[in-house]
C-alpha positions in Angstrom: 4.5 -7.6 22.8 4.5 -4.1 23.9 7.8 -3.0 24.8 10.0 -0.5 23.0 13.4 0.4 23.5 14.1 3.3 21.3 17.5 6.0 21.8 16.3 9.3 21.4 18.0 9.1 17.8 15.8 6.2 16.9 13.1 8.0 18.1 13.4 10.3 15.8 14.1 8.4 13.0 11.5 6.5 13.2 9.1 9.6 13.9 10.3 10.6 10.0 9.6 7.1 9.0 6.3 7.0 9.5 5.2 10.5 8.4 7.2 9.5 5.1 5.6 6.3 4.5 2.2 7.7 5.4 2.5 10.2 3.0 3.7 7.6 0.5 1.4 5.2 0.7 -1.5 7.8 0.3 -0.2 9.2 -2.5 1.3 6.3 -4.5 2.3 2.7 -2.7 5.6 1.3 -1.3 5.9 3.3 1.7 6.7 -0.3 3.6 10.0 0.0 2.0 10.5 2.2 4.8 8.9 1.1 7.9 10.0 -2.7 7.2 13.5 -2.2 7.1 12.8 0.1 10.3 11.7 -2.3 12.6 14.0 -4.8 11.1 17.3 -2.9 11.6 16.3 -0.3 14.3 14.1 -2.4 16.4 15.6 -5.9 16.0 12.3 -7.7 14.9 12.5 -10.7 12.7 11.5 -10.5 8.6 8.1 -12.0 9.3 7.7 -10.2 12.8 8.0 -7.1 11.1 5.9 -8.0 7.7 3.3 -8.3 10.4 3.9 -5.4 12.9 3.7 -3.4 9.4 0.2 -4.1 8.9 -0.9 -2.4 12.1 0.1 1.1 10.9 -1.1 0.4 7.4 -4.4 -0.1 8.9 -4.6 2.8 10.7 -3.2 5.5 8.0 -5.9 4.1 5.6 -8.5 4.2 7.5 -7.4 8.0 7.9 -6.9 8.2 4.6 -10.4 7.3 3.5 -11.7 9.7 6.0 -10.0 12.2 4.4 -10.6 11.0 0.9 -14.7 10.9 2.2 -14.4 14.7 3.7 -12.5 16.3 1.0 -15.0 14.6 -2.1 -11.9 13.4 -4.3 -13.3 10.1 -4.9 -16.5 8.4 -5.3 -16.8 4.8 -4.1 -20.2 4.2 -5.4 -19.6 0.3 -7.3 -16.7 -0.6 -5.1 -18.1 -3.5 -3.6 -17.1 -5.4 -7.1 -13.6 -5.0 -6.5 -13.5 -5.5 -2.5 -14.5 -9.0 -2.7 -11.7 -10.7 -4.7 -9.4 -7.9 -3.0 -10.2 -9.4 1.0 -10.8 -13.1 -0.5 -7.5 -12.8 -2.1 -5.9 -11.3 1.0 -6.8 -14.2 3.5 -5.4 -16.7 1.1 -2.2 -14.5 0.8 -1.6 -14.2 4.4 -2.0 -18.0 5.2 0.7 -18.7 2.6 3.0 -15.4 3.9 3.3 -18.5 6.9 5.9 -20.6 5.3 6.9 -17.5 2.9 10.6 -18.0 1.3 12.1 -14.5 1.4 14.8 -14.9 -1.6 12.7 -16.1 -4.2 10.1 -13.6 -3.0 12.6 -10.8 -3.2 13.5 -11.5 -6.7 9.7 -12.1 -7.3 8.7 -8.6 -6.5 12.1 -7.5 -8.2 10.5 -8.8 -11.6 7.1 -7.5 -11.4 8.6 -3.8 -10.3 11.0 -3.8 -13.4 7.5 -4.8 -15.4 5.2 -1.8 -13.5 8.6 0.5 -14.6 8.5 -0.5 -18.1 4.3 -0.4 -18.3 4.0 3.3 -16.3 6.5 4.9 -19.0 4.5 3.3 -22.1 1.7 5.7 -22.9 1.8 8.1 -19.8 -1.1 9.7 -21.3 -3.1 6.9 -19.5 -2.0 7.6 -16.0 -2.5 11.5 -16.2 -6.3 12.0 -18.2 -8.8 13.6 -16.2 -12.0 11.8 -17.7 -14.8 10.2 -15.4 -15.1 6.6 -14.1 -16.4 4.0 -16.3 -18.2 1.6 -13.7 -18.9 -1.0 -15.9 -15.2 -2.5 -15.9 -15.3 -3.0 -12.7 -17.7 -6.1 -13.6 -15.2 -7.9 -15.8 -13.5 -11.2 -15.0 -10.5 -9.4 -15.9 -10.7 -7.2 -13.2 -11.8 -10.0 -10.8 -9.2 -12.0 -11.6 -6.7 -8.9 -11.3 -8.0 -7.5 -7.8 -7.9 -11.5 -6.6 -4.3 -11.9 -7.4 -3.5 -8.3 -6.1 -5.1 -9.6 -2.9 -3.0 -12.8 -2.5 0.0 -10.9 -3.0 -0.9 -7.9 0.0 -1.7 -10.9 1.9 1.6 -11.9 1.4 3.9 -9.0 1.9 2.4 -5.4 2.1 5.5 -3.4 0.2 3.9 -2.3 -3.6 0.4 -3.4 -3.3 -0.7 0.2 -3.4 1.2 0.4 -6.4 -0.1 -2.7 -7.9 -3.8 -1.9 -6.8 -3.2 1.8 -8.3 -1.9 0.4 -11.7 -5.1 -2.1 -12.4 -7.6 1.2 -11.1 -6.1 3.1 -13.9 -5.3 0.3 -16.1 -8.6 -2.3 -16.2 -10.9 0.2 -14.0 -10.3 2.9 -16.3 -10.3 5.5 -12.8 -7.6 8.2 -12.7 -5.2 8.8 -10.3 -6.4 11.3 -8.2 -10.0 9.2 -7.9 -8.0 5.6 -8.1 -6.2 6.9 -4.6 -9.0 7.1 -2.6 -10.3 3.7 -4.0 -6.9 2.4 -3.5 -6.8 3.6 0.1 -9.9 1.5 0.3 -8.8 -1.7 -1.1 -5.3 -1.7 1.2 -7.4 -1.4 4.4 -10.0 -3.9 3.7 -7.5 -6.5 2.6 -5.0 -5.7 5.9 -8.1 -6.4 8.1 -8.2 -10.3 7.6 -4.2 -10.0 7.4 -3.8 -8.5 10.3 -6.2 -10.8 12.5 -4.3 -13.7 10.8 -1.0 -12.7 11.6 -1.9 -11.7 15.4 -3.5 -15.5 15.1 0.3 -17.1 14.9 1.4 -14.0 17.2 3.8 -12.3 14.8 2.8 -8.4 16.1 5.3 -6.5 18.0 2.1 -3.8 18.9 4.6 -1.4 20.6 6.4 -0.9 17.7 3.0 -1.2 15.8 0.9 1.5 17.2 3.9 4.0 17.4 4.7 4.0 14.2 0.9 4.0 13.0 0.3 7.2 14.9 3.4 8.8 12.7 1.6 7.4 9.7 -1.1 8.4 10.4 -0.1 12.1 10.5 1.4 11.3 6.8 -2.4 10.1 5.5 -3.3 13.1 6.4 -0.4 15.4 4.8 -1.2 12.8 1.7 -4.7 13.1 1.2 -4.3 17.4 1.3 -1.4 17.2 -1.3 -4.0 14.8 -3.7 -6.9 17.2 -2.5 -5.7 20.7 -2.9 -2.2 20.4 -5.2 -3.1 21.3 -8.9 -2.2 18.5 -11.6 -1.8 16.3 -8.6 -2.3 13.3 -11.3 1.3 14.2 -12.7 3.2 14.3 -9.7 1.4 11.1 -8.3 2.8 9.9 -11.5 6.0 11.1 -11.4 6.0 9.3 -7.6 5.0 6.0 -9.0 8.1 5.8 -11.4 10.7 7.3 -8.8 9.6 4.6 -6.2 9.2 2.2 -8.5 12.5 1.9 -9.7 13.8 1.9 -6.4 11.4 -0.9 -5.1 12.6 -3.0 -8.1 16.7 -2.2 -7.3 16.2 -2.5 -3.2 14.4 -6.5 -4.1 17.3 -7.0 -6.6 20.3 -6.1 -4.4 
């Protein structure tokens, strides 16, 4: 599918989306709360059409994203290995289940665990803001296995918060901070959209029209993203600051 059929008005609308989600979702997580109800509402694709079209420009503004990560030395991805392998494992199990996927209790699924992420970001913000070094070793634990697996199912499954999710266990069980856990959290969404994406192309869910345009606008957001992390000072404060704002609203748009 390749068509679009866009008013000028969409048009631009949907050239804000993007920049806005790409921007988002390099700095924090949940920019799909805005592209999904995009091509939902302004291009008339189907819930699971447009879970899948999503993944096209996710794919792309990582993979700028870790470019720019790479170029501007903000994170290290030396030991990552440990956590991309549940991450992708978890991902193609995700997506084969995203199939038969029942939207309500899915909704009010993701509802719950925002409300949780609210409650755990304001305990002990200390934790989300330090500046210290990586500690490798946690990487090894079946803790974080176990955590980076289910994270994987659930980006499988439906992209909106994983970025969230993936940033909370990098600070929380990998003991990163947030300016390096970004970079590694870039990596983590595109290797787990890879298998996604080839799954959901398998049962020929992807609108690519609608996909590659609003990649290209995210795109241009990765790359606003990764200058903000890059060059803003105490850029682990207002990354945090981000993280409650959107997740209070992911957690009020799954509830009503």
């Amino acid at each position: 599918m390749l068509d679009i059929d866009l008013s000028l008005a969409e048009t631009v609308l949907f050239m804000v989306a993007g920049i806005l989600t790409g921007i988002i979702n390099t700095l924090a997580g949940s920019g799909s709360l805005i592209t999904l109800p995009v091509f939902m509402f302004i291009c008339g694709l189907s819930a699971p059409a447009a879970n899948a079209t999503n993944r096209i420009g996710v794919l792309l503004q990582t993979l700028v994203g870790l470019i720019g990560f790479h170029k501007k030395g903000v994170t290290d991805f030396k030991g990552t290995y440990w956590l991309l392998l549940p991450v992708i494992a978890g991902a193609f199990l995700g997506s084969q289940i995203a199939v038969g996927l029942d939207e309500s209790t899915m909704n009010y699924t993701i509802g719950g665990l925002m409300v949780f992420m609210f409650f755990v970001l304001l305990f002990r913000p200390e934790r989300w803001i330090h500046e210290s070094t990586v500690v490798l070793k946690y990487h090894r634990r079946p803790l974080s296995i176990l955590a980076y697996f289910l994270i994987g199912i659930y980006g499988g499954f439906i992209q909106v918060g994983v970025g969230i999710f993936l940033l909370s266990a990098l600070v929380l069980i990998s003991k990163y901070t947030l300016r390096a856990g970004n970079g590694i959290k870039t990596l983590l969404v595109f290797a787990l959209t890879v298998p996604s994406l080839f799954i959901f192309l398998y049962h020929d869910q992807v609108h690519f029209g609608y996909g590659i345009l609003m990649a290209v606008f995210q795109s241009i957001g990765a790359w606003i993203g990764v200058q903000f992390a890059a060059r803003i000072p105490n850029a682990n404060t207002w990354i945090y600051r981000l993280l409650i704002v959107l997740v209070a609203v992911s957690a009020l748009k799954y509830f009503y």
